[in-house]
N, C-alpha and C positions, 0 to 999 in steps of 0.2 A: 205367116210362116207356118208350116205342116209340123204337126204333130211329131214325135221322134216313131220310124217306122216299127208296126203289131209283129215284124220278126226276127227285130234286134229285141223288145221287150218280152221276153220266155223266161227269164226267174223270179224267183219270189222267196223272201227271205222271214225272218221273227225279225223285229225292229224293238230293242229293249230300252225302257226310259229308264235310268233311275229316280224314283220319287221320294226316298230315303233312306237311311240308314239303322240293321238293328241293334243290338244293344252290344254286340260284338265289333261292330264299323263293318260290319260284311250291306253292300247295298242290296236293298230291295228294288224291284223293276216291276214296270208295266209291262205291258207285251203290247204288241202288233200285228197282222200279218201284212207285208208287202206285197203287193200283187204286181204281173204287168212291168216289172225293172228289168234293166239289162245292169250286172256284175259283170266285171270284169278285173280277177283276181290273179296275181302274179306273184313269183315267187322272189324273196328277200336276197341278196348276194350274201354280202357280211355282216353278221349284227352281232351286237355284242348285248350282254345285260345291260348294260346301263341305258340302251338307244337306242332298243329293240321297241318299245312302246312308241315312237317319235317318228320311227320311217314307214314311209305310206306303201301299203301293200297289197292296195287295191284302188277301184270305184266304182260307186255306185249309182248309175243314173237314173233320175224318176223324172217321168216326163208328166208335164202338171195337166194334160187330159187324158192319156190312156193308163196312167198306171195308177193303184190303189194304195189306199186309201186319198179320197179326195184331200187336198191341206194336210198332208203331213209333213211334219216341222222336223229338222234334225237338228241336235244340239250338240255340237263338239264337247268330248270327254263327261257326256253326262250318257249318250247313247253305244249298246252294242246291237250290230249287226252280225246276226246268227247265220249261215250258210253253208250247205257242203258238208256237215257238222263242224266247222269250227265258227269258234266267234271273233268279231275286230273290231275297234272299239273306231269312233267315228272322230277324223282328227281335223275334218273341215267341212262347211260345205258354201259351194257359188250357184246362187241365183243367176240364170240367162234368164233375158226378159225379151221382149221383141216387143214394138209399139205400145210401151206402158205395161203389157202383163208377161204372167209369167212363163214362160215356158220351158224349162224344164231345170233342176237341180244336179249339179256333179257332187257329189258326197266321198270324196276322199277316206279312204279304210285304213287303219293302221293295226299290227297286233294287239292285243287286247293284257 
C-alpha cells in the first residue's frame, strides 16, 4: 500500500511528552519536532467545563515513512500537541497496518 500522499503531509507540530512532575504537580515535558503530518483541527460546538478536556477536536495523522521523526510513539493524556499556537492534549491513537507493518497512525486531539 503507498505511503499517505507528500501534499496532504505540510504541518509540523512540537509534540510534548510529559516525563515528570515538579515540586508544585505542574508537569515537565520533553519536546519533539513533528515533521511531514497532515492536522486537521476543528472547531468544538458546545462544551462545557467539565467535558471540555474529553471531546476530540481534532487529528493528527503520521504516516510511518514520510513523516518525522522515524518511531514516534503517542501516549494518550501523557502527550501535548502544540500547533497554530494552541496546545491539545492527545486523547487517542489507531495503528493502520497493512501486511504486518505499519503504516500510518490517526492520533485523535482533544482540548488540553
Amino acid at each position: 500500500m503507498k505511503s499517505i500522499p507528500s501534499r496532504l503531509l505540510k504541518d509540523s507540530c512540537l509534540l510534548k511528552t510529559e516525563i515528570s512532575r515538579d515540586e508544585w504537580g505542574k508537569p515537565v515535558y520533553s519536546e519533539a519536532r513533528l515533521e511531514n503530518v497532515c492536522i486537521r483541527a476543528g472547531v468544538l460546538g458546545e462544551e462545557s467545563s467539565l467535558s471540555a478536556e474529553n471531546v476530540p477536536f481534532g487529528v493528527l495523522y503520521f504516516d510511518a515513512e514520510k513523516s518525522r521523526p522515524v518511531g514516534a510513539e503517542f501516549v494518550p493524556l501523557k502527550q501535548v500537541v502544540t500547533f497554530g499556537g494552541e496546545s491539545f492534549r492527545i486523547l487517542s491513537c489507531e495503528r493502520f497496518c497493512c501486511e504486518g507493518r505499519l503504516h500510518h497512525m490517526k492520533v485523535r486531539l482533544g482540548r488540553k
